[in-house]
N, C-alpha and C positions, 0 to 999 in steps of 0.2 A: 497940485497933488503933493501931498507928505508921504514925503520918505523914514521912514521906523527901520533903521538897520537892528535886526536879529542878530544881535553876535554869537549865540548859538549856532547862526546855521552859516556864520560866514567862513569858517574851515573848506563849507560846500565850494564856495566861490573862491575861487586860489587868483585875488585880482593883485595887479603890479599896482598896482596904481595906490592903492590903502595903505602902502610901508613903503615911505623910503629908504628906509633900511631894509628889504628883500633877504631875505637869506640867499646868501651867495650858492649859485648851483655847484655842487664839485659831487660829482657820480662815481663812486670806484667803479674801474673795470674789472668784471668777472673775469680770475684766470687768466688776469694779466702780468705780464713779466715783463719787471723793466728794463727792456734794452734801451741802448743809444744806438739810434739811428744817427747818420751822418747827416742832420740839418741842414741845408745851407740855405743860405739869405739867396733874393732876388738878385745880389748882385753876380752869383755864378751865372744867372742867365746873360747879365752884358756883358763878361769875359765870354760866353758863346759868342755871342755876337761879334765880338772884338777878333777874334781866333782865328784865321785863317785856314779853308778848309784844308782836310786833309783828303784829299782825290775828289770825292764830289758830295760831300758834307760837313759841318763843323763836328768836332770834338766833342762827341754824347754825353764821354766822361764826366763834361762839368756841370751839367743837368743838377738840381737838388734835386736830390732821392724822395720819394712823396711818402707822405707819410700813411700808416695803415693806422687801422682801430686796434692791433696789438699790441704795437711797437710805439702808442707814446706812453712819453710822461712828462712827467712837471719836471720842468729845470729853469734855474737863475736865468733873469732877461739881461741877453747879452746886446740888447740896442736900444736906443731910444726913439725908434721908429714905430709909428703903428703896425703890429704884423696882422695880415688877414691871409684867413686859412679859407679856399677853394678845392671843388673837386676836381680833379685829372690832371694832366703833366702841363710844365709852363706852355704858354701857346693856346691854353683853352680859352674859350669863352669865358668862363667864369673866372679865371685869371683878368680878364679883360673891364671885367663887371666889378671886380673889388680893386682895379688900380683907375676906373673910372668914380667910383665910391670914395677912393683915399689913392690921388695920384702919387702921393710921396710914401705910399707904403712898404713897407717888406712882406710881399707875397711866400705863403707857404701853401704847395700842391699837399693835398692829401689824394689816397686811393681812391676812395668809396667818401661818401656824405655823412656816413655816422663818423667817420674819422676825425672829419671838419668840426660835427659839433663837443665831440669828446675832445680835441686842442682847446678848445675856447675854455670848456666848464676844467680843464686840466689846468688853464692859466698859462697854456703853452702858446697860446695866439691872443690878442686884444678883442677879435672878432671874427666872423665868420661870412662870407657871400655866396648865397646857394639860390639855384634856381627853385621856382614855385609853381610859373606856368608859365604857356607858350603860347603866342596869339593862334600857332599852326599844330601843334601838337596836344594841346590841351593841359591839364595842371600834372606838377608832379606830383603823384602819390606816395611814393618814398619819402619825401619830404614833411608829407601834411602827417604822416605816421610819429616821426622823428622829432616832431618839435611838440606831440605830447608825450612820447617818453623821455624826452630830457627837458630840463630847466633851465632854457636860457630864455631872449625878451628879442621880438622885433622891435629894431632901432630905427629900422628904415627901408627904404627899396631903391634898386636902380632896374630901369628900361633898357636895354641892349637892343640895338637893330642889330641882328644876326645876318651877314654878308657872308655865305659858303662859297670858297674857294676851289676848282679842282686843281689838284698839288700834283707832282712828278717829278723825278730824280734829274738833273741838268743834263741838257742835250736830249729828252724826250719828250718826241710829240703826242697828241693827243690819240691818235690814231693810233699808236705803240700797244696801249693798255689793252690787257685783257681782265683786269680787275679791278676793285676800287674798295679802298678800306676806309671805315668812318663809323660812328655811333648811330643804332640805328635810327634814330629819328633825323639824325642828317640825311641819311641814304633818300629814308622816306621825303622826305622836303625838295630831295635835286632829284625826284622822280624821271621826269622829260626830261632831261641830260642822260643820264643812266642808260634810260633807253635807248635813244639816240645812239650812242655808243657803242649798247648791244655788251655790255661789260659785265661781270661776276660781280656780286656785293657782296663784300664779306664787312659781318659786324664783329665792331672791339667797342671798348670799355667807354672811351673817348675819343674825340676829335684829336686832339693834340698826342693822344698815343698811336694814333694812328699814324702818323706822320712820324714820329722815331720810329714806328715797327719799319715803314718803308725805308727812310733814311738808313737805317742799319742796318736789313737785309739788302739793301745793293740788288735788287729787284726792280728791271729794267717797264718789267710791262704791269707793274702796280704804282696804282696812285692811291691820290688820297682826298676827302672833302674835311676841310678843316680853315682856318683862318688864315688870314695873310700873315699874322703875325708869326703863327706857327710856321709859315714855309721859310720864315727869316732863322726864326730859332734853328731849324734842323736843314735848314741847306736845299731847301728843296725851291723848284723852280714852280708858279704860277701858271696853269696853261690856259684854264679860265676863271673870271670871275663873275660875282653877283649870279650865280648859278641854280639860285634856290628858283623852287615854279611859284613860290608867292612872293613878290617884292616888299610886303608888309610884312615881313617874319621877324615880330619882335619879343624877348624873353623877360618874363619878369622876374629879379634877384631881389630874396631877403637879405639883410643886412641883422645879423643877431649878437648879442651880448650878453654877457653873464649877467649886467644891471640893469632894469628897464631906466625908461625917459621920464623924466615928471612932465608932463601933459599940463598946456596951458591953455589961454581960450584967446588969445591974441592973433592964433593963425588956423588954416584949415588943416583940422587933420584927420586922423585913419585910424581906426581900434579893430583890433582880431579877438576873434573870440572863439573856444570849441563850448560846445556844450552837448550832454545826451538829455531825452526828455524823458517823465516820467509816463506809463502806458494810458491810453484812450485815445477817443476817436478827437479828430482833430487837434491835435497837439500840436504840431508842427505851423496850423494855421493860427493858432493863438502866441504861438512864439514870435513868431516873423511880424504880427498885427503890434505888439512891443514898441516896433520899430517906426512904425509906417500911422501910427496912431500921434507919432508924437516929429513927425514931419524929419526923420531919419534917414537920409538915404544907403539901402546897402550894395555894393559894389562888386561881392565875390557871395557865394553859398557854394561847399563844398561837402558831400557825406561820403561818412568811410564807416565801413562796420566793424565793430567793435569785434577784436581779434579772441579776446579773453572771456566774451558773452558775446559769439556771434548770432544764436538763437534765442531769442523769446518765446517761453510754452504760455499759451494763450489757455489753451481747454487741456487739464491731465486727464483725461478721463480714458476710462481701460480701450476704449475702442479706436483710438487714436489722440493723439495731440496734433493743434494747431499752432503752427510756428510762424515767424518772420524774425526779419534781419532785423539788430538791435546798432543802431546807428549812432556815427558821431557825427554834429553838424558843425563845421568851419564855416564862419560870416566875419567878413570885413564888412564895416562902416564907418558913414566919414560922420565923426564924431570923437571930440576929445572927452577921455573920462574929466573929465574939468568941466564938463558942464552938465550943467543939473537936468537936462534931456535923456544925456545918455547915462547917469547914475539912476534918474526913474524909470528908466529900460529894462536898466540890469538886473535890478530891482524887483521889477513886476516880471521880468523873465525867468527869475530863480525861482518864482510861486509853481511854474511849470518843470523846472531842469531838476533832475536828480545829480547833476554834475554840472557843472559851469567856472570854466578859467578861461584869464583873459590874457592874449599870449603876447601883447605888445601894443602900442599908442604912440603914434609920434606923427609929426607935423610934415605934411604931404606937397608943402610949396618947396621944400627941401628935398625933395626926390627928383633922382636924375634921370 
């Protein structure tokens, strides 16, 4: 089969892979002011560590302050370190996911996950490591939203086995608790403990903030599910482990960047793609056939509906209209744009898609 790229219609198709030269993504923030936040490197976490408690925690004060979607901006790189930007306070998972990703890197906690990806496209961080989905909770949806409103590229992924911890202030036991604080999808996952216990769940933000809310309230009969590493950060004591009801609870992290990967045909690899289609019957089955006609295998299919045109009017006519949801389709497949399989996909897929961008390519023997 011959491929005839329409450079007409290639604006439609917003692919990394066609320029290596990408326009660099840098997004102003609406109604942003630039303050200076008190940044600090990774290494305030090992003066935690290093610190001697003071009564029955370390010193919070030396936490780096995370960063929000307000309060950044671009400023001079003051290390020659990789920095990767994560969601929640040090001690999270996703801390654990980007220093498993880049172990010599300088970690920087953001708030929220749009924070994470506005440091990257700010040039305030190298990269970014966010979850995408859960072998136990299912995919993130915040995420799959986020990576079509900004312009950055998947560079890669890391697997995380998730080990929940139940956490508690030194000198308490289990049996003390009459509460227990965590994210809820942690809560949800240590279901049969919880109960067991017979304990109050209160949800925050994250794992690892949960465990300073405890540590610094001095709140004897509250715990917390969080990692081990976080009960090192904030002083707190381990009362049980491997807690989780599923022993297979593993996360999976994108790895993003401002430049995508030039894609090569030497290793196996992984293309993300969103795309919407244009209206008729069967649509969706002539998309996906693209793939599976030409001995493609796909790995993830994800819909989200289209926030800005959530409805489609099928019939206007005075006596009513007939509507449905106007979707976006997220498909990984293991295919490098570098070979002419998956360019004649893309290809004969854009005959169908009214929109079509491809959100990252990179080589899958490389993921951790």
């Amino acid at each position: 089969m011959r491929c005839n790229w329409d450079l007409e219609r290639l604006p439609r198709w917003e692919c990394c892979c066609l320029s290596v030269l990408a326009q660099r993504a840098i997004t102003p923030v609406e109604d942003e002011k630039p303050l200076i936040p008190q940044v600090e490197t990774s290494e305030a976490i090992d003066q935690v560590q290093n610190t001697q408690s003071r009564g029955f925690h370390k010193d919070l004060n030396l936490l780096p302050k995370p960063l929000s979607a307000t309060d950044i901006f671009s400023s001079p790189r003051n290390s020659a370190k990789v920095r990767v930007a994560y969601q929640g306070m040090p001690g999270a998972y996703g801390e654990a996911a980007a220093l498993k990703a880049y172990p010599k890197c300088e970690t920087v906690p953001c708030e929220e996950f749009e924070a994470a990806f506005k440091a990257v496209e700010l040039w305030l961080v190298d990269k970014a490591v966010l979850p995408i989905e859960s072998s136990v909770g299912g995919s993130i949806h915040r995420n799959y939203d986020l990576l079509l409103r900004h312009r950055l590229h998947i560079v890669g992924e890391v697997q995380m086995i998730v080990n929940h911890c139940l956490l508690g202030l030194p000198g308490v036991q289990k049996e003390e608790l009459k509460r227990v604080l965590s994210h809820p999808q942690a809560l949800d996952q240590c279901d049969m403990i919880l109960t067991k216990l017979g304990v109050v769940r209160v949800s925050t933000d994250d794992t690892a903030g949960a465990a300073l809310m405890v540590a610094a309230s001095g709140e004897r009969d509250s715990g917390v599910i969080a990692s081990d590493r976080a009960a090192e950060i904030y002083g707190l004591n381990i009362l049980l482990e491997k807690i989780q009801d599923d022993d297979d609870n593993i996360t999976r992290f994108l790895i993003l960047a401002r430049e995508p990967i030039i894609p090569g045909t030497d290793r196996p690899h992984k293309t993300s793609i969103v795309f919407t289609l244009e209206e008729g019957p069967g649509m969706l089955f002539k998309a996906l056939a693209v793939f599976a006609s030409r001995d493609i295998n796909l790995t993830k299919i994800e819909s989200r509906p289209q926030r800005k045109r959530p409805l489609r009017v099928v019939d206007d006519s005075n006596k009513g209209s007939a509507r449905y949801f106007d979707y976006l389709f997220y498909i990984d497949f293991e295919a490098s744009m570098a070979e002419p399989r998956a360019q004649h996909a893309m290809a004969h897929l854009q005959e169908f898609a009214s929109f079509l961008r491809v959100l990252g390519c990179y080589a899958t023997d490389s993921a951790l």
